[in-house]
N, C-alpha and C positions, 0 to 999 in steps of 0.2 A: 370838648371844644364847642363855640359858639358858629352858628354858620348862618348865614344867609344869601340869599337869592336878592340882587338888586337889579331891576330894570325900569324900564322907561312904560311901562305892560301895568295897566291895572287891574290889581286882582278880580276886580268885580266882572270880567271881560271873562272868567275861563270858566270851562264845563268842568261836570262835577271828577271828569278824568284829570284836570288842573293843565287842560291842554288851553290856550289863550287861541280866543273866536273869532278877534275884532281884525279884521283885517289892516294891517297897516305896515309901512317902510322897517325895513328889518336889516339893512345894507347902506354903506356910503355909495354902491353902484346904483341905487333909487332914487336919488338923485336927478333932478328930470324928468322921473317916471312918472306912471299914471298917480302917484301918490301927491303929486307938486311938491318935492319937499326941493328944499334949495341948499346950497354950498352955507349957508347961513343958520336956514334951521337946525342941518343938521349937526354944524359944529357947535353951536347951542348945545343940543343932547351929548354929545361928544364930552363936552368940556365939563360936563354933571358929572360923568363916570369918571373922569382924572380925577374932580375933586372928592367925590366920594371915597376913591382911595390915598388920596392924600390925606382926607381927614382922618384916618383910620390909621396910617404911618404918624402922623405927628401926634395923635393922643396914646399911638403903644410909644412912640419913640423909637419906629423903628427909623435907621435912615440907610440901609440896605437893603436890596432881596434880590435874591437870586434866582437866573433862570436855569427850568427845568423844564425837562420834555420837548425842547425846541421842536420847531418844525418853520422853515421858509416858505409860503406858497409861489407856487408858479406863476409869471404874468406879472407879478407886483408892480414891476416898470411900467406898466402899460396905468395903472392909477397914477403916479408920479408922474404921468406925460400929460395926462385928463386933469391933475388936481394940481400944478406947481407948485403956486401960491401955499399951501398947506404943508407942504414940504420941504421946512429949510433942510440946506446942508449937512448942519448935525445930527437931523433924524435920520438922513440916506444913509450919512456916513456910519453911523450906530445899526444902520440894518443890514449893513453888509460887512460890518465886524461881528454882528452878534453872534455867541454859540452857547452852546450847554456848559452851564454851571459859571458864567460869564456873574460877577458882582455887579449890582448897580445901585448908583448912588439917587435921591428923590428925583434929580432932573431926567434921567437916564429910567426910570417908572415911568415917569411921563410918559413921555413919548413912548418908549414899548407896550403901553395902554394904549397910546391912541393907532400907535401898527399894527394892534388888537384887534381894535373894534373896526381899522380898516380892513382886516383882514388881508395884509401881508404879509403875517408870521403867527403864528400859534406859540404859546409856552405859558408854565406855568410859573406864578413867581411866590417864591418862599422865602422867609425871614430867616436868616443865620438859625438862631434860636429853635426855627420850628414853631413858633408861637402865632403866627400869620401867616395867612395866604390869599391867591389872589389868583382865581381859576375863571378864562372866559367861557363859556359856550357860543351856540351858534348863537346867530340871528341877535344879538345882543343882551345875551343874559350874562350877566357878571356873580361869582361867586366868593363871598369874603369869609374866613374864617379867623377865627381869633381865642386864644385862650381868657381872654376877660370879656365882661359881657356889654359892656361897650355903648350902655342904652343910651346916653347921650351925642355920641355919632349917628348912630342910626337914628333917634327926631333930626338930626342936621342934618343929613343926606333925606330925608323924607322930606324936611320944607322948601329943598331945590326942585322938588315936584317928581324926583325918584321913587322908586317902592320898593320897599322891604321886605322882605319876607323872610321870617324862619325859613331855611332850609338845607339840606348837606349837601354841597357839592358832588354832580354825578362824577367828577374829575377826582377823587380822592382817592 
């Protein structure tokens, strides 16, 4: 299988441990913080990583994947009270249906990408098949695996100003 490491993080930034040195916003809770990033920047970044896995479902043709490993975090209400605006309806409603082994359709990725990377909920999402995956880490690293090799996804997720990297998800 094909895997890679996609983040907003350039590689030129990490020691030779491939730990990343540059200080910078790692959370939608930074937001305000010492870093200035805004409600604006940061859906910017946000909306890289959907489409990054979007492009990856419409070139395998995946248009399901299923959630595994669920996990809800605690508090989540409390960013839906801080961010409204960010949160229709269908997203709350979809986050408080969600469970394990739950199907979803490319809208329904969506958004459990972007509950992801707000860190509302954890899981991992797999293709029927097995052929695709789609595993978050912290602080905004994203993990794609694919049984084909995909190279013209990966220069299109790299010209949205994302980075690639070979590499196998710790999540596997």
């Amino acid at each position: 299988m094909f895997q890679w490491q996609i983040t907003k993080y350039n590689p030129k930034y990490r020691d030779e441990r491939g730990f990343y040195t540059k200080d910078e916003w790692t959370s939608i809770s930074d937001i305000g913080s010492v870093y200035k990033i805004t409600l604006v920047d940061y859906l910017t970044v946000e909306d890289k990583y959907v489409e990054a896995v979007m492009y990856f479902m419409e070139h395998l043709k995946v248009n399901n994947m299923i959630i595994r490993t669920f996990e809800k975090r605690s508090g989540f209400d409390k960013q839906i009270k801080k961010f409204p605006e960010i949160y229709p309806q269908e997203m709350v409603s979809l986050l408080s249906s969600v469970h394990e082994n739950l199907v979803l359709d490319q809208r329904q990725v969506m958004m459990i990408c972007r509950l992801i990377l707000r860190e509302d909920m954890w899981c991992k999402l797999i293709s029927a098949d097995s052929n695709f995956f789609v595993h978050f880490g912290y602080d905004y690293y994203m993990y794609i695996g694919s049984t084909k090799k995909c190279t013209e996804i990966v220069s299109r997720i790299e010209k949205t100003g994302l980075f690639v990297e070979k590499f196998e998800s710790p999540y596997n």
